[in-house]
N, C-alpha and C positions, 0 to 999 in steps of 0.2 A: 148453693141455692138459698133462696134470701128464708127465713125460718115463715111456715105458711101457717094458722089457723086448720086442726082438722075439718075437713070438711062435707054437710052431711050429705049423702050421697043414694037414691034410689034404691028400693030392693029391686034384687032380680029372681025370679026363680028357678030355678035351676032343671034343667032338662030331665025328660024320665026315662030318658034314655041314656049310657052312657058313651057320651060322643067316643070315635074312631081316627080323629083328626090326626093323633100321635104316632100311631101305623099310618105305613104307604097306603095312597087310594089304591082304587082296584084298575084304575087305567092304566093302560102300557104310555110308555112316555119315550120319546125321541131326542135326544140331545144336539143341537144341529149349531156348529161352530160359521158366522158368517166372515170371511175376511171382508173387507172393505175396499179392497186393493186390487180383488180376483175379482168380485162379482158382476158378470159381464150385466151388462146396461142395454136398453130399459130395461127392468126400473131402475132405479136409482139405489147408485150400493150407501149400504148405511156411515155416517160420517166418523164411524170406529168403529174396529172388532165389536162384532154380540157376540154373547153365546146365547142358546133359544133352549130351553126346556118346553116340549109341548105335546097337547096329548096325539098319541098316533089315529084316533079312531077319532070315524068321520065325525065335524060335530060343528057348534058354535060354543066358542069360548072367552070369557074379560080377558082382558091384559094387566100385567102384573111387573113393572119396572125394577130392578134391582142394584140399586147402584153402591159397588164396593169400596171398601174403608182404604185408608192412607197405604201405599205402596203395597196392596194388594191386587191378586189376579182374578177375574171374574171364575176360573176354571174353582178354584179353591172353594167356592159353595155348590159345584157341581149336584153334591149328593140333596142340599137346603131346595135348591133350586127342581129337581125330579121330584120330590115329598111332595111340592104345594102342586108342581104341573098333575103329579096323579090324579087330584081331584078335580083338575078339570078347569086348570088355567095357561095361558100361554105366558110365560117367563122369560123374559129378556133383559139379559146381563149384561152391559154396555163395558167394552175397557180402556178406563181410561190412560191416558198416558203417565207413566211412573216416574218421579222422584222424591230425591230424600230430603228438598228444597220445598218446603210448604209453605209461602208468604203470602198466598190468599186463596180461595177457590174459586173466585170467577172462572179459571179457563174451564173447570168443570160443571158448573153450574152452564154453562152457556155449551159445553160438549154435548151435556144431559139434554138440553133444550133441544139440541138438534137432533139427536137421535128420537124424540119425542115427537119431534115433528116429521121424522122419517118412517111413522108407523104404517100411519094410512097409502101410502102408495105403495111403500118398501117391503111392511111384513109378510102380507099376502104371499110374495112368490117366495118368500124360503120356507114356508111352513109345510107340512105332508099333506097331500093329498087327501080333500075332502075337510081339511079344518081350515076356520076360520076365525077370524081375531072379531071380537065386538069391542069396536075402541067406545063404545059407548058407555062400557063399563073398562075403566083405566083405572089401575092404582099406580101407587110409587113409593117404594120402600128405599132405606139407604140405610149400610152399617158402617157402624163408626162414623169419620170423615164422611162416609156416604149419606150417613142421617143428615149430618149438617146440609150435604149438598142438596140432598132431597129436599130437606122443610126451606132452602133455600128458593128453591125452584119454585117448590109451591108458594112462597109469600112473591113469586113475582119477580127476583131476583136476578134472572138473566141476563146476560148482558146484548144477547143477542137481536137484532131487531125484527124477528119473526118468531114472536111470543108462542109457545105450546095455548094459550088460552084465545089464543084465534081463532082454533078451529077446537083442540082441545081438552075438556076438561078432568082431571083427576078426582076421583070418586072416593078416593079412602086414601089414607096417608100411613108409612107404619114406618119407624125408627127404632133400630134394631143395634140397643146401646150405642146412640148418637154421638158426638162426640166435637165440639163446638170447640174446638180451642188447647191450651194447656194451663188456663188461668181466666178468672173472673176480668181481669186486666189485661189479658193478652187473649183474646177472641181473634180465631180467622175470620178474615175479615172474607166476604161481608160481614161484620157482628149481628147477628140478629136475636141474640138476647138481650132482654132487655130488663130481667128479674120485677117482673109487675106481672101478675097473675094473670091467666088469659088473655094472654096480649097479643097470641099470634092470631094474626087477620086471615085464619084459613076456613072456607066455608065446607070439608070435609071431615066425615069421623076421621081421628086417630088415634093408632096405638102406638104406646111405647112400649119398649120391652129393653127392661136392664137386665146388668149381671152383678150380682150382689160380692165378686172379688174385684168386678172392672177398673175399681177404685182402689185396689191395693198396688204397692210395688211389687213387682218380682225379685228386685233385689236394689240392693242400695246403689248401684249406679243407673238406674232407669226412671223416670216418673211413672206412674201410675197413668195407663194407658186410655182412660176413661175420668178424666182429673174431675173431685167434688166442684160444682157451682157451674158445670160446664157441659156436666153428664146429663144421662136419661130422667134424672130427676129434676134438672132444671124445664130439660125440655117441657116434659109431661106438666109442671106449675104450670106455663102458660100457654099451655093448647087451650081452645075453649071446650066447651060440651057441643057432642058428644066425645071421650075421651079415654084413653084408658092405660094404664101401667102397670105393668106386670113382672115381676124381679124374679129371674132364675140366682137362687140365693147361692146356690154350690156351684157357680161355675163363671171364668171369666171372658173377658171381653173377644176373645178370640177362637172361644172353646165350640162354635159352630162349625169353624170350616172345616175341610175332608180331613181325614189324617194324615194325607200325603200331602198337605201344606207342609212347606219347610219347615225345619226347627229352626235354622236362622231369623224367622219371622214370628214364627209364636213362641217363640223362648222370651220373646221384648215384654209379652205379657203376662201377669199373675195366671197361673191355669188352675183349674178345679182337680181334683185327682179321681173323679171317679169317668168311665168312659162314655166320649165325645159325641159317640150318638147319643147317648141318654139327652146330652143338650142338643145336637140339629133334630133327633123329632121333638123335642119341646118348642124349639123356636120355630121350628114348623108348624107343626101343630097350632101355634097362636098364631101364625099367619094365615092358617087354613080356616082357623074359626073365626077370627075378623074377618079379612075377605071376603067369606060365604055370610057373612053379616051386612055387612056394608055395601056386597055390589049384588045383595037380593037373590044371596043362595041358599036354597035352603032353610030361609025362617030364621037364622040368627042361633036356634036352637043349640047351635053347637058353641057357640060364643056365650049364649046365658048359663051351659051344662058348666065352661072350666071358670066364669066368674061365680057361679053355686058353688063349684066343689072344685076349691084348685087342685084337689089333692086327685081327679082325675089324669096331671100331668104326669110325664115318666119320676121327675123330680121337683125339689121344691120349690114353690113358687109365695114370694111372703118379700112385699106386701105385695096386694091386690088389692086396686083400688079403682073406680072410674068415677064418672062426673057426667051425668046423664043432661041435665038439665040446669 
């Protein structure tokens, strides 16, 4: 990341309450796998496996996109994915298709787009009984390679010719140790950094959320899975305000997903050594308190409680920093 000027930044004050965002809500949540291959028509089956976290009890609720990192499976944030649905969002985990040949993300970026535009007809009939999606309120989150696809999507990126912003639009953006490339010079293409401050053209808050080992190696025949100039810290430079980043300092780029993700797959990354839920309710948790921020839950109160006192998280969070205005 290019070296940036501190910069000064709004007080917030911090809740008097202390937020619950880090525990499960108190909703029962459904986990509901869609194939795409089975799902008899009308309506329309979605254009890849979802998997759906969402609350059982009757309701209206945002929508909340997740889209997984490089050669990983949607099922592997199973647990990240029930945390944020408890309080009271529908989550849907799109799968894309896997290899270990990464030469650009179009076909995912333009996968994402269509599952995006599969909401409004398609979500309605696999969800339970009595809930309801308000795509009125839509976010879109992506880890890893998924940040990238994500912030790609939202600057418009698509390749596809039935844009998600025709009918529409994403209300919060969250990147969840993003991961843009393996070098300042070797960017997946799309490249959409551009190392100038504020540069991305997105008119939603967002949040970053790094990992303060993402950037190390695991051992000397790997790179570092979250490479410096490319990482969450580049991202969060050129989000505009409103904005925010938040570094889980003990724990690495892969230390969210269930535990019954392979060791073949999170051995590739530096890990934290203390236990793995301590980080998915944390990175839950700041999904929960963004979210309920940004798509008008709850007053925000619980997003200005862990920028007062980060030390409300299960573990440490440093730096914290956002960009209000």
């Amino acid at each position: 990341m290019a070296s940036a000027p501190v910069q000064a930044m709004a007080a917030l004050e911090p809740a008097a309450a202390v937020t619950s965002v880090f525990q499960p809500g108190k909703l029962p949540v459904e986990v509901i796998s869609v194939d795409h291959d089975t799902l008899p028509t009308p309506p329309p089956p979605p254009p890849l496996p979802v998997l759906i976290a969402a609350p059982k009890d009757a309701g209206t609720y945002p929508v909340a996109i997740l889209l997984h990192g490089f050669f990983l499976q949607n099922r592997f944030y199973e647990q990240l994915l029930k945390h944020v649905a408890s309080f009271g969002f529908v989550m849907v985990a799109p799968q894309f298709h896997t290899s270990l040949i990464s030469n650009s993300d179009a076909d995912d970026i333009d996968a994402a787009a269509k599952v995006t535009n599969w909401l409004p007809e398609g979500l309605p009939s696999v969800l339970p009984v009595g809930v309801e999606a308000d795509l009125s309120r839509l976010a879109l989150a992506g880890h890893s390679r998924g940040g990238h696809t994500a912030f790609s999507l939202a600057l418009g990126r698509a390749t596809t010719t039935t844009t998600t912003t025709a009918t529409l639009n994403f209300s919060a953006l969250i990147g969840i140790d993003p991961v843009a490339g393996t070098g300042r010079s070797s960017q997946l293409p799309p490249a959409i950094l551009t190392y100038e401050p504020s540069s991305f053209a997105l008119a939603s808050p967002v949040m970053v959320v790094g990992t303060g080992l993402g950037g190390d190696r695991e051992n000397a025949l790997f790179p570092p899975c979250a490479p410096p100039e490319v990482n969450h810290a580049e991202f969060y430079y050129e989000c505009k305000p409103p904005c925010y980043h938040l570094v889980v300092r003990d724990y690495g780029h892969l230390d969210m997903l269930d535990d019954d993700a392979p060791k073949l797959v999170t051995c590739l990354c530096k890990e934290g050594n203390s236990c793995k839920d301590v980080m998915r309710r944390t990175v839950a948790g700041i999904m929960v308190a963004f979210l309920r921020s940004a798509l008008g839950e709850g007053g925000g109160e619980d997003l200005k409680a862990v920028l007062g006192d980060p030390g409300l998280a299960p573990t440490t969070l440093d730096p914290v920093e956002y960009r209000l205005a």
